[in-house]
N, C-alpha and C positions, 0 to 999 in steps of 0.2 A: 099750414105755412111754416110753423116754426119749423117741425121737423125739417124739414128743405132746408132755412135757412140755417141751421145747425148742421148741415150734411155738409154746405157749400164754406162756412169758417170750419172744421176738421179740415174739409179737403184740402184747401190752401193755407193751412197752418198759421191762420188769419192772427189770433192770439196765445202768444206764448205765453208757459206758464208766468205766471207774476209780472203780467203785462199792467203799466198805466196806458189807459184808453181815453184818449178826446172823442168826444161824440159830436160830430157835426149838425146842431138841427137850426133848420131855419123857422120853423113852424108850420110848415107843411106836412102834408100826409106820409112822406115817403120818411122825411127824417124822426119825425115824432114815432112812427110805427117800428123804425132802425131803433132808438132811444129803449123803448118798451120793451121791443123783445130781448134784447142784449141785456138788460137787468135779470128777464128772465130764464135767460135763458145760461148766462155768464155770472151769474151772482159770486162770485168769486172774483170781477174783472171790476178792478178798481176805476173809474169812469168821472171825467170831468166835461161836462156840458160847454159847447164851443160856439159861439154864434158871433155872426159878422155883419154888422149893419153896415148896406150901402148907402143907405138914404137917398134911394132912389125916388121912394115913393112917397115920401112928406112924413105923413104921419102914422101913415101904412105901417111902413118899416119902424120907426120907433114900435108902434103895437106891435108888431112881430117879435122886436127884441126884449120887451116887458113881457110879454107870454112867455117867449121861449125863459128869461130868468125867475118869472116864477113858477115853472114847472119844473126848474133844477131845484128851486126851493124845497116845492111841494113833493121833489122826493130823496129830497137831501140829500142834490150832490153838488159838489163845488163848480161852477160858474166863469166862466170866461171870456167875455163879450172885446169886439175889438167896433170901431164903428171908422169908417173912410170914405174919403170923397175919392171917386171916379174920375179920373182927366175923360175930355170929351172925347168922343170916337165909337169904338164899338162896345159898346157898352156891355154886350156879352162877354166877349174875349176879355175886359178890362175886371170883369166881375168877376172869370174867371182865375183869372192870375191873381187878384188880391185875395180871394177866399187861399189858391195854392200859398199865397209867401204869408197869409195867415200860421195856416197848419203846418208849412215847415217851418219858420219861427218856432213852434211852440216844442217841435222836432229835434231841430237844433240845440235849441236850448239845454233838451234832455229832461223836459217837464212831465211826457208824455211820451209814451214807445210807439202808439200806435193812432193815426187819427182813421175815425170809422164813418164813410159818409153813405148816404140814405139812395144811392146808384141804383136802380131798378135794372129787371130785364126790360122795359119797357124802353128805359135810357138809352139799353145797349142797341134795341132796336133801331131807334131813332139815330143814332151816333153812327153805325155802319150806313144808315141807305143814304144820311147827310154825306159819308164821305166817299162812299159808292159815285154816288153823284159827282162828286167835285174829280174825280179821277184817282183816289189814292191806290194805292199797292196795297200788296198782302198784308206788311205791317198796320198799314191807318184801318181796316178792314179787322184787324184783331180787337178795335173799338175803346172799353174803358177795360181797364185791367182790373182783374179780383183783387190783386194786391201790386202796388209799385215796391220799386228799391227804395224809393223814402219812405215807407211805411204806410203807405194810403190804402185803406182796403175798404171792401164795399159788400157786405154781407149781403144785401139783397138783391145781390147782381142775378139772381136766376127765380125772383119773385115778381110776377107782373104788378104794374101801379094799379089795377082792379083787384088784385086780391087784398093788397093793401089794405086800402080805402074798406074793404068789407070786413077785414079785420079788425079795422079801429071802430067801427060802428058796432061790431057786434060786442065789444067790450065798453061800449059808447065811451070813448077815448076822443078828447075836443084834436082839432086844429085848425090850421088859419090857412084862407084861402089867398093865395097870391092873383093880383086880377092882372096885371101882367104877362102871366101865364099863357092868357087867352089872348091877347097883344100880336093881333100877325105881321108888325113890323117885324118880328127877330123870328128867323128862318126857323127858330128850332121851334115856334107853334105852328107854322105851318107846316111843317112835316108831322108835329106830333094830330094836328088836327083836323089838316085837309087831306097828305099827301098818302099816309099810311092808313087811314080806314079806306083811303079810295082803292088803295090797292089792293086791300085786307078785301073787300068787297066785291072786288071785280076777279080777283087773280087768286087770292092763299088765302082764305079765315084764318090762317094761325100763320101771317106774316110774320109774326113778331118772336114767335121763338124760332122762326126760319130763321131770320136775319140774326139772333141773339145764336143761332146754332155755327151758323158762319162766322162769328167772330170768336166762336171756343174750336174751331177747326184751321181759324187763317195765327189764332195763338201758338194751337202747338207748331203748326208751320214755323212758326217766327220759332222757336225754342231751337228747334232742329237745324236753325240755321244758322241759327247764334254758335252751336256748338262746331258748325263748319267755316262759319267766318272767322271764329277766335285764335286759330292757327297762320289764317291768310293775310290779317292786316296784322298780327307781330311780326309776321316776314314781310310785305309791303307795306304799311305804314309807316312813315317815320315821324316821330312825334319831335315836332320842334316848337315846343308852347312859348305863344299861346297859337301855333300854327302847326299843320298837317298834311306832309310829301308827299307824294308817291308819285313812281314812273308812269305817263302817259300809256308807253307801247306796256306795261304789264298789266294795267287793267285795260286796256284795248283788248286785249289777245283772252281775258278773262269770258269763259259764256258771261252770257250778256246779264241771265240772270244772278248767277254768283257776283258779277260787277257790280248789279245795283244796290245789293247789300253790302257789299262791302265800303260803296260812295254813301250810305246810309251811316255806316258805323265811322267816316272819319269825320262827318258830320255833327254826330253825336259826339265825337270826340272834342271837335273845337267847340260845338258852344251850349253841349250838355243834354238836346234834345234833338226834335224833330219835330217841333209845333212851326209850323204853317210851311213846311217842305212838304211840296209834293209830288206826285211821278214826273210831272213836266221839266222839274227842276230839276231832277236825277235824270231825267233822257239829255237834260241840254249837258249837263258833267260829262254826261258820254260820248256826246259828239263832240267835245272840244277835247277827248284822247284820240283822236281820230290821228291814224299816219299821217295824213295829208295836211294837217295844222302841224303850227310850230309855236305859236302864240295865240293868246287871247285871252279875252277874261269875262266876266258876268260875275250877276249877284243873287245869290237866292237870302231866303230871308236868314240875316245873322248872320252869313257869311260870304267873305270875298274868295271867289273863283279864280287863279291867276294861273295860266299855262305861259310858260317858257321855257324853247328848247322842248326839251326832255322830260320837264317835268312838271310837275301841278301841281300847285299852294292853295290851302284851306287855311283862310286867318278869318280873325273879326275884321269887319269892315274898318279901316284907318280913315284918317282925315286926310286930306292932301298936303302935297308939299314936301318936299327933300328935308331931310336933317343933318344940319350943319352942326360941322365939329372944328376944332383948331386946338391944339396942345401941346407944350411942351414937352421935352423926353426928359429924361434924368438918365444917366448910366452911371454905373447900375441902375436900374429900373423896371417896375411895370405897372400898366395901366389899362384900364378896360376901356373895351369902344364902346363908347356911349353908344345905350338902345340895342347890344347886341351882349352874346351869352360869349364875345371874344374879347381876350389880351392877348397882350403882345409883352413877352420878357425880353429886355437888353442888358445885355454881360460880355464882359470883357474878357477871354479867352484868351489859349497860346494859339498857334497857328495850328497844331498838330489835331487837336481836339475833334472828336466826331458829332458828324451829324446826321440829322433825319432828313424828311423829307418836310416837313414842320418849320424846318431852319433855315438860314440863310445865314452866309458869313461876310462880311464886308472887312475891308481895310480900310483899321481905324484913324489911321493916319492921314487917309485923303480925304478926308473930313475935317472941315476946317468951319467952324462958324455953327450957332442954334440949330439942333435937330426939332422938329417937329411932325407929329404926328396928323394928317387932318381927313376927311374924305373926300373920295375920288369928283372931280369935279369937270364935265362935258368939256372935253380939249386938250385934258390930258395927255402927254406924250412923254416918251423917254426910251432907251433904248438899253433891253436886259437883256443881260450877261449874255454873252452866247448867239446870240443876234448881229446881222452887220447891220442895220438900221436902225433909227427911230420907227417905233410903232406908238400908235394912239391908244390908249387902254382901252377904249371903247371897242378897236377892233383886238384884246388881246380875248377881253370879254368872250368877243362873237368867235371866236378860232375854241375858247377854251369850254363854250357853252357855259357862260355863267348867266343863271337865271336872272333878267330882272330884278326880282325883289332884293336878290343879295349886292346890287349893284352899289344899293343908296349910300351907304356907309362904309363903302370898301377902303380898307384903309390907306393910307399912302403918305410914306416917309419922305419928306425936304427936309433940305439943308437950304437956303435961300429961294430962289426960284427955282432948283432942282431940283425933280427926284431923283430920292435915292434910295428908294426901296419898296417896292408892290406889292401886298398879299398875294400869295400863290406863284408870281411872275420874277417874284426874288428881286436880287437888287442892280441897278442899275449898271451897267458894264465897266463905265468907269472907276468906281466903287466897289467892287467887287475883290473879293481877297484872293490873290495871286500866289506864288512859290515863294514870291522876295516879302510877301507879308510879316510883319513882325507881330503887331498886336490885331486880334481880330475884334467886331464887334459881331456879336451872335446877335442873332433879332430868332426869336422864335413865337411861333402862332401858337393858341391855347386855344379849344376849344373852336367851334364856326363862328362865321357872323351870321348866324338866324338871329334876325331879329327879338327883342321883346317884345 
């Protein structure tokens, strides 16, 4: 077994030289046997002993977290116990995520390079046919990784939990039975202990490094495609954080399978992962690029869906309700719109002066009374430059294709009750600076209104 496991840390470059290493053990067989070998196998690998009581189990768990510190005792290494309470619910997924923001804490921090947890092949087994099961893709089917980008690496990922367990006996090595374990309220005993020997029995005796072979072949998959998406979403994504663009009709016209890694990666994008996304949630992103929509939205987990027009928003889910602004101008002047990554500069100009397409020039002279800046508000009207009517903004919006989302805070300059000046739609035709101009006022845009 060691052999193996020493084959499996070289291959993945699990520990570099003059690594500090947390060792994950809860007091179980897998982590205690992780603990063991890595002393001997790494005696060179500076190692702090990591354990998380949930207190789940009363007294259970305190005993689990007294064993596990005086076994860091008993082989002198330093000790780092954290103990938390569970909010109710799923109490796996809950227990999950506290052990992860345990070990990157400690990650973060920079106390430790690398945290080492006790992952068997046996794990990896169970991890794909759970997610086999529930529908995922190629990606969820690559199962637990050898090593993440935060440093989580799992040396025993290609040792089954029997050989373990035979290893610590024949060194007669104690540990602690979790009776939980055997608990068939949480799915992942009954896969480890009804649904996989059934199949192991009926169908493959060596299910398990089937299944453990299929998530080191659905891996390299995902590598290969990382290296073919990272060209496609610099050129279609556009990152406007804490939100993520892209044109409907270019991932439409995408094969479908290059599409769904790419809706994978801007997913990853806004909120870091891909924990409870699943293929369902990536077919419905795809139907709502469909030509035949123009709008719509949905929500997959941690992020809000929103098609409009042309285009498709990836944010974290908001709270409802419009955001109201009202503000004074100063000229000279400038000021940022609240909740968005825009200003607006006002300067006072000759007439002659050039502009972009960013700018607007008004005459400053028909301006008479408080300028004010505030956002666009349902009813708006006014009539720019270059227009024989009043138009509504709302329909200038719809003529101009402005999504939705950018609506909420679109800015909009009065003088009393009127406007006199629009984002993107310039300034209002009365207002607006002519031949006989003498002093202009420049308004120019900085930056979008994508939201923060």
């Amino acid at each position: 077994m060691l052999p193996r496991i020493a084959r499996t840390i070289a291959r993945h470059q699990m520990f570099p030289p003059g690594s500090r290493a947390g060792v994950a053990v809860s007091g179980g067989a897998d982590s205690v046997c992780l603990l063991h070998a890595l002393l001997e196998l790494r005696p060179d690998l500076a190692i702090t002993v990591l354990h998380l009581n949930h207190g789940l189990r009363g007294q259970a768990s305190d005993g689990d977290a007294a064993f596990v510190e005086a076994l860091a005792r008993r082989l002198g290494l330093p000790f780092e116990g954290r103990t938390v309470e569970l909010p109710a619910g799923n109490l796996e997924q809950e227990g999950r995520e506290a052990r992860r923001a345990f070990y990157l804490d400690l990650l973060k921090a920079g106390r430790i390079d690398r945290v080492a947890t006790g992952h068997t092949l046996s794990d990896q087994a169970e991890t794909v046919l759970y997610r086999f099961v529930r529908g995922s893709g190629t990606a969820g089917l690559a199962g637990i990784l050898p090593v993440t980008a935060e440093g989580i690496v799992r040396p025993l990922i290609e040792v089954a939990r029997p050989q373990v367990e035979e290893w610590l006996r024949s060194r007669d090595i104690a540990w602690r039975e979790d009776e939980s374990n055997r608990d068939p309220a949480f799915i992942r005993n009954r896969i480890r202990h009804e649904f996989l020997p059934a199949l192991a029995g009926s169908i493959n005796p060596r299910l398990a490094e089937s299944l453990a072979r299929t998530a080191s072949i659905a891996r390299d998959e995902e590598e290969y495609w990382d290296a073919v998406i990272d060209p496609l979403a610099v050129r279609n994504l556009r990152l406007r954080p804490p939100a993520v663009l892209f044109q409907a009709e270019t991932v439409a016209c995408l094969p479908r399978a290059v599409a769904r890694r790419l809706l994978r990666r801007a997913i990853v994008m806004v909120k870091g992962d891909l924990r409870s996304v699943d293929s369902a949630h990536i077919e419905a992103i795809l139907d709502l690029t469909a030509p035949t929509l123009g709008s719509g939205r949905l929500q997959v987990p941690g992020v809000d869906v929103f098609r409009s027009f042309d285009w498709v928003r990836l944010a974290p889910p908001r709270g409802p309700g419009r955001a109201e602004y009202s503000m004074p101008i100063t000229v000279p002047g400038r000021l940022r719109i609240p909740g968005t990554y825009a200003e607006l500069a006002f300067t006072l100009t000759e007439p002659e002066a050039r502009y972009t397409d960013k700018e607007s020039a008004l005459d400053w002279e028909e301006i008479s009374g408080t300028l004010e800046v505030r956002n666009w508000q349902p009813g708006d009207r006014y009539r720019p430059a270059g227009h024989t009517c009043e138009k509504k903004l709302k329909t200038l919006f719809q003529e101009a294709r402005v999504p939705l989302w950018d609506r909420n805070r679109w800015p909009v300059v009065t003088c009393g009750e009127e406007i006199v000046w629009a984002a993107r739609f310039g300034p209002a035709a009365q207002f607006a600076a002519t031949s006989r101009t003498r002093t202009v006022l420049r308004v120019r845009e900085i930056e979008s209104l994508t939201e923060i």
